[in-house]
C-alpha positions in Angstrom: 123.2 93.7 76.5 123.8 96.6 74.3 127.1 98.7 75.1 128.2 101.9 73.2 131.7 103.3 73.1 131.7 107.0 72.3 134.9 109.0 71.3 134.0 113.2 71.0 134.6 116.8 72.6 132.6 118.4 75.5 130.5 121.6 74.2 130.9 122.6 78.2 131.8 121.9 81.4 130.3 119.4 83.4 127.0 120.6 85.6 125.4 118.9 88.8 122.7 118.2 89.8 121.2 119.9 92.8 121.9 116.5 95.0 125.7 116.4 93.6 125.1 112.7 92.0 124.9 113.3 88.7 126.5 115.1 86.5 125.6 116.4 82.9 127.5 116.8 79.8 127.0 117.6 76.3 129.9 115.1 73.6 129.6 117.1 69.9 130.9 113.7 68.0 131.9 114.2 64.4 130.3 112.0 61.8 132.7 109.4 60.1 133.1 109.7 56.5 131.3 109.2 53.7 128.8 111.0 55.9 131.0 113.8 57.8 129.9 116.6 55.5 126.3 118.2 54.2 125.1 119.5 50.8 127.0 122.6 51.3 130.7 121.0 52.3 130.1 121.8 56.1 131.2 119.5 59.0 128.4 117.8 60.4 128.4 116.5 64.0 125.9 115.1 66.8 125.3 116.1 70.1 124.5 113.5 72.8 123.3 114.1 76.8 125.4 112.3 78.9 125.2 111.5 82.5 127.6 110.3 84.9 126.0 108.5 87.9 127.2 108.2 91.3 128.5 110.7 93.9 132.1 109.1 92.6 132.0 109.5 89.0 130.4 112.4 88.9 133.0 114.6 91.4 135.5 113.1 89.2 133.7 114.5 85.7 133.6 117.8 87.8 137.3 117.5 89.1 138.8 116.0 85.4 136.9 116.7 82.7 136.8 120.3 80.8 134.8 122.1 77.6 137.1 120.9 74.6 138.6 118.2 76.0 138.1 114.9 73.7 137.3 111.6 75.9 136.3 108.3 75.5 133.2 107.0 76.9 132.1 103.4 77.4 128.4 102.9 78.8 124.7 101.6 78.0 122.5 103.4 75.6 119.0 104.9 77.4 116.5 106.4 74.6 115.4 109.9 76.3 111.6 109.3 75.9 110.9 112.7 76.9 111.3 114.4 73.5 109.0 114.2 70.6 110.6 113.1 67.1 
């Protein structure tokens, strides 16, 4: 089993979904060096989707968890199919 351990900044609050069971956040994680920066000396960082699942965890993402907070996240990695490379 593949598990991912995560460490980054909400771009937002967290949002529901319409039932209340999930809810959706953006983590901006910055890239470690030798790769943290682009041609032109900027920052770089990536963006990942998360989801927290369960009428539990995600009333606690809504209660807890802010835009610029840094957090820690432990879970499984799911590919979102949906986009195009």
């Amino acid at each position: 089993m593949n598990v991912v351990m995560l460490s980054g900044r909400l771009t937002k609050d967290p949002k529901p979904n319409d039932s209340g069971k999930i809810a959706n956040v953006t983590l901006a994680i910055d890239r470690p060096y030798p790769f943290s920066k682009d041609k032109n000396g900027d920052r770089v960082s990536d963006f990942l989707m998360l989801k927290f699942i369960g009428e539990r965890n995600a009333n606690h993402a809504m209660q807890y968890l802010h835009k610029g907070i840094k957090i820690n996240v432990r879970g499984l990695p799911r590919p979102n199919r949906q986009r195009p490379l």
